[in-house]
N, C-alpha and C positions, 0 to 999 in steps of 0.2 A: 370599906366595902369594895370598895376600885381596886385597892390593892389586893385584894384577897379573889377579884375575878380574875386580873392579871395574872395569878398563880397560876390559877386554875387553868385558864386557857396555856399558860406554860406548860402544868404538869402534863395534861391532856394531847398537848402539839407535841411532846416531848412522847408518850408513851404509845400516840402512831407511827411515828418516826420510827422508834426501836422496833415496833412489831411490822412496820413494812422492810425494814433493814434485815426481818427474818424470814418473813416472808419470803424476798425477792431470793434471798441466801438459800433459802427451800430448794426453789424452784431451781435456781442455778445449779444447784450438787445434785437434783434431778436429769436436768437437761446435760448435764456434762457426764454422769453415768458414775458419778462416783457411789464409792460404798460404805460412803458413812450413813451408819445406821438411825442415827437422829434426826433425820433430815422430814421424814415424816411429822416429828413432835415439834420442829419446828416450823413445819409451814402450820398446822393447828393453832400453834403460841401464837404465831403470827395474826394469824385471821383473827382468832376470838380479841388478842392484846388491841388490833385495831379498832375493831367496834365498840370496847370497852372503852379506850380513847374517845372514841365517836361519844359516846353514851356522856360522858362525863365533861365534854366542853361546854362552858359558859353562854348558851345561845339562850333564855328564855322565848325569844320571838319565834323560833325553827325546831325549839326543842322538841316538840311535838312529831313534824316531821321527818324527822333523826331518827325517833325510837319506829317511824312506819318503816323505814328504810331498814333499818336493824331487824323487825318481824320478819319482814318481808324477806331480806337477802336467801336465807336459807333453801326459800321455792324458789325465787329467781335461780339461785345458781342450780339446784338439781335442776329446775328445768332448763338450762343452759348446756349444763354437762349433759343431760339425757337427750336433747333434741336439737337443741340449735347447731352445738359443733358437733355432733354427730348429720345433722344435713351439708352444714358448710362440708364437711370431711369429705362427704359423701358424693357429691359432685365433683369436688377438683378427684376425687378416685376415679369417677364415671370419666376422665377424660385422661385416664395412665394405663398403665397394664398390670394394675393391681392383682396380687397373687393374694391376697389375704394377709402376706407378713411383710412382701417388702415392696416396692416400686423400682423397676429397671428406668423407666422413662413414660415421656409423653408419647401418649397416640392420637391426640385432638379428636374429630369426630366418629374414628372406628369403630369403638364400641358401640356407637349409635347407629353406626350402617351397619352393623353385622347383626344389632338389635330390628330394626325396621327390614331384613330380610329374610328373618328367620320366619318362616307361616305359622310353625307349632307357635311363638308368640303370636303374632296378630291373629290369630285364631281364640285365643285365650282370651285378650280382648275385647272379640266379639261377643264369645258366652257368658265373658262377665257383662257386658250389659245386657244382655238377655237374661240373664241371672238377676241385678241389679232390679230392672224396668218390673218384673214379675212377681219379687218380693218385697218392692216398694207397695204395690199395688195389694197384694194378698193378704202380708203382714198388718199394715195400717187395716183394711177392710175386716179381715178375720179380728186383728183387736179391739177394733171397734165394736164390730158385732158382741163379743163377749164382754166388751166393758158395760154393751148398754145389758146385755143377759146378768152380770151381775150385781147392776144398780136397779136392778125392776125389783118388784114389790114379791118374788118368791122366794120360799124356803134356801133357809143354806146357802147362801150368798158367799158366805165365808169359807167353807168348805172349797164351792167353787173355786175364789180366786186362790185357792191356792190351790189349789189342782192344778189351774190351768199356768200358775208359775212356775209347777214345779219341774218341769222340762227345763229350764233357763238353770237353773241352777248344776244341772250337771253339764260335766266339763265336753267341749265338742268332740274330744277325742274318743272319749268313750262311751258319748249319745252315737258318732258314727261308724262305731264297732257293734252298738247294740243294732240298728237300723240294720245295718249289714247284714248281721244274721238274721233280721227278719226277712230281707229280700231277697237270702241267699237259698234261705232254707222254709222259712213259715211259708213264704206268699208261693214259693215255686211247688209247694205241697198243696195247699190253699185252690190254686188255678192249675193243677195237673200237669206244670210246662215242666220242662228239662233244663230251660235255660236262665240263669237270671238273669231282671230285667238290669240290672248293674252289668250286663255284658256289652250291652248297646249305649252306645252315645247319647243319642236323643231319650229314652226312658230313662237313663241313669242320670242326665242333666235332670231330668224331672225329679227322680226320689230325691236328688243334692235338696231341692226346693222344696220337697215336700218336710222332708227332715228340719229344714229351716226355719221353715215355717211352725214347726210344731217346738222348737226351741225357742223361737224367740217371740211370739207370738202371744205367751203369759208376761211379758216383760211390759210389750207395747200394752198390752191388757189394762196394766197397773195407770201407765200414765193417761190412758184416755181415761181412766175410772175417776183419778186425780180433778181430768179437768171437766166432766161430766159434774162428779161431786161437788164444784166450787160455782157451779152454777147458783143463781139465789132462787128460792125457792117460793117468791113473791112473784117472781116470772113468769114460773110455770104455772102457779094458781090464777093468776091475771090472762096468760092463755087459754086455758080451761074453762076460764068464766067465759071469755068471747063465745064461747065456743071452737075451738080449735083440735081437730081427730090428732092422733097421736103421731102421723105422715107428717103435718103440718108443724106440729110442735119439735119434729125432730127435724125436718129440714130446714124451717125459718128462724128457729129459738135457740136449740142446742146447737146445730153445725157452724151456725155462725159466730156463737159464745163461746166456742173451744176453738178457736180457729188458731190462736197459738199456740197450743197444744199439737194441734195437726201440725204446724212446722217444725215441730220442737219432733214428734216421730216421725215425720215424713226425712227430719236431716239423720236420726240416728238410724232407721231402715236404711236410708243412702250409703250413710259409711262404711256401716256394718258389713252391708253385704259389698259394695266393692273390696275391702279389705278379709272377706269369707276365704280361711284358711284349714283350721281342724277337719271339719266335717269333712270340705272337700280331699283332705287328703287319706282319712281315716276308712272313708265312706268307700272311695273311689280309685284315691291317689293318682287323680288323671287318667284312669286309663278308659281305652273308646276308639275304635276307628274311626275315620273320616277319609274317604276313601280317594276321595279328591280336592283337596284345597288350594288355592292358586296351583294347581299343577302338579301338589304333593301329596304323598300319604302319609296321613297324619295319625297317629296312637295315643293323642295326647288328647282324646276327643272333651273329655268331663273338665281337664285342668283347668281352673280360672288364673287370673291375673295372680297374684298373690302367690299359688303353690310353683306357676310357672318361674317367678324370681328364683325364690326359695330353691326349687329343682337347679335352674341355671345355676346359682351358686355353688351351692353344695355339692351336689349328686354331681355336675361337670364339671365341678371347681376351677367356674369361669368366676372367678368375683369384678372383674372388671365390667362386664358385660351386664353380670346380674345388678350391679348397680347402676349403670345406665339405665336399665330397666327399671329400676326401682323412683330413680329420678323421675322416668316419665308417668309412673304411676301418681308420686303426688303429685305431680301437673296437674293431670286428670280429675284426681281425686278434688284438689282446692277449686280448678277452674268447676267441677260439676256440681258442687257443694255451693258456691259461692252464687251460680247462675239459679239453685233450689230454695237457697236463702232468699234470695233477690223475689224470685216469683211468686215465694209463698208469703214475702210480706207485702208485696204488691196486691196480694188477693184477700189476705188477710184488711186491708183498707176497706175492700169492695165490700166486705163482708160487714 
């Protein structure tokens, strides 16, 4: 028996060896630019030969562990490739003079000060939280409202929620080309005007929210219905007996029995719209006077944070700068997420 785990852990220590000796040989005739054509089949051989290794070593006490690790690798590493060394990348670029294809050198904090001086960005900044603060509030209120409309005791319930989801399911680009033409041509028909209100800054920031609202608004719908639903139904007949009006039972019984439910859409409203891309660009694509901001005139009046990067990169194919930008968005983004978490589970206590 000893000697047959002895094997074992031989053939096993033996069949990583060879698949990281192909692995690492992968990687090299990568990184050096050759063109042998196998070099793909063998960093593959490699990876799977190792965990197959893995898989087959004599550990009964970890074996269990082994095979978590083995699962798991797979989403570790996409999410590694997809986001981790794409942020690491992402910052040391935020600090070169990144063209998209190649690096000439370091610039240390330029990009940063020619990011913090530009106004069309900290302008964009400001209307994303104006944006943000408005759709936290409206989204969650307006879903609410509809979750409790379609958990009450009338007809067609079902019919509803999916009415009211069915705005979520189309894509933003094409929810704000549809919006478009209603504001460009229904409502300017509708109200007699000549102009539409997509011409102005401040009305056009409005229909962004309005439109947003009406997309995402069956989504939040679904999860307050979720946590509405999972209330027990001894509770509410145990209020009812005290006598308890329906004011009562929704302020002191429901709000406080879904109150993780409220942080659970109170963080996804948050992201959402700081990260609000399609609509704004499809709807609006920035555009809006502002006729004076720190001192400048600005045409960028509707752009939020998000299309503003995106633009910097692309459209000015500044990619170094756009990524500076981009840096400091998820700053923003984690530290205001993190500070929404914190408060909402702090209240969720009180509750």
């Amino acid at each position: 028996m000893k000697a047959n785990t002895v094997a074992s852990k031989a053939l096993s220590i033996a069949v990583m060896a060879a698949s990281l000796i192909l692995l690492f040989a992968a990687l090299a005739l990568d990184f050096t630019g050759s063109g042998f054509k196998g070099r793909g089949a063998l960093l593959v051989v490699g990876m799977i030969g190792f965990f197959v290794g893995l898989y087959l070593f004599p550990t009964p006490k970890n074996h269990r562990k082994i095979v978590y690790i083995i699962f798991l690798f797979p989403l570790l590493f996409t999410f590694a490739v997809t986001v981790i060394i794409p942020l690491v990348l992402g910052i040391g670029y935020s600090f070169t003079d990144w063209t998209g294809v190649a690096i000439t050198k370091n610039v240390g904090l330029a990009n940063y000060s020619t990011m913090f001086h530009d106004p069309a960005f900290l302008y964009s900044i400001l209307i994303t939280f104006i944006f943000v603060v408005l759709n936290m509030v409206l989204i969650n209120l307006v879903g609410f409202l509809l979750a409790l409309l379609c958990t009450s005791a009338i007809k067609a319930t079902g019919f509803f929620r999916a009415a009211y989801f069915l705005p979520n399911l189309i894509g933003g680009i094409v929810l704000g080309y549809i919006w478009q033409f209603v504001f460009n041509n229904v409502l300017t028909k509708m109200t007699n005007t000549s102009a539409s209100i997509l011409s102005q800054s401040k009305p056009a920031l409005i229909a962004i929210v309005v439109v947003y609202l009406w997309q995402y608004g069956g989504y939040i719908m679904l999860i307050y219905i979720t946590g509405l639903t999972q209330i027990p139904g001894d509770v509410l007949e145990a209020a009812a007996i005290d006598g308890a009006n329906a004011r009562q039972t929704l302020f002191q019984i429901k709000i406080p029995m879904i109150a993780s439910t409220i942080t659970i859409c109170t963080f996804l409203t948050l992201t959402s719209a700081f990260k609000q891309f399609d609509v704004n660009m499809s709807l609006t694509n920035g555009a809006g006077s502002v006729p004076n901001f720190m001192g400048s005139y600005l045409s960028n009046g509707t752009q939020m944070l998000a299309l503003n990067i995106y633009n910097t990169a692309i459209a000015k194919n500044s990619y170094a700068v756009g990524q500076a930008k981009a840096v400091l968005f998820f700053i923003i983004l984690a530290v205001v997420s993190l500070i929404q978490v914190r408060v909402s589970n702090s209240k969720e206590v009180e509750l």
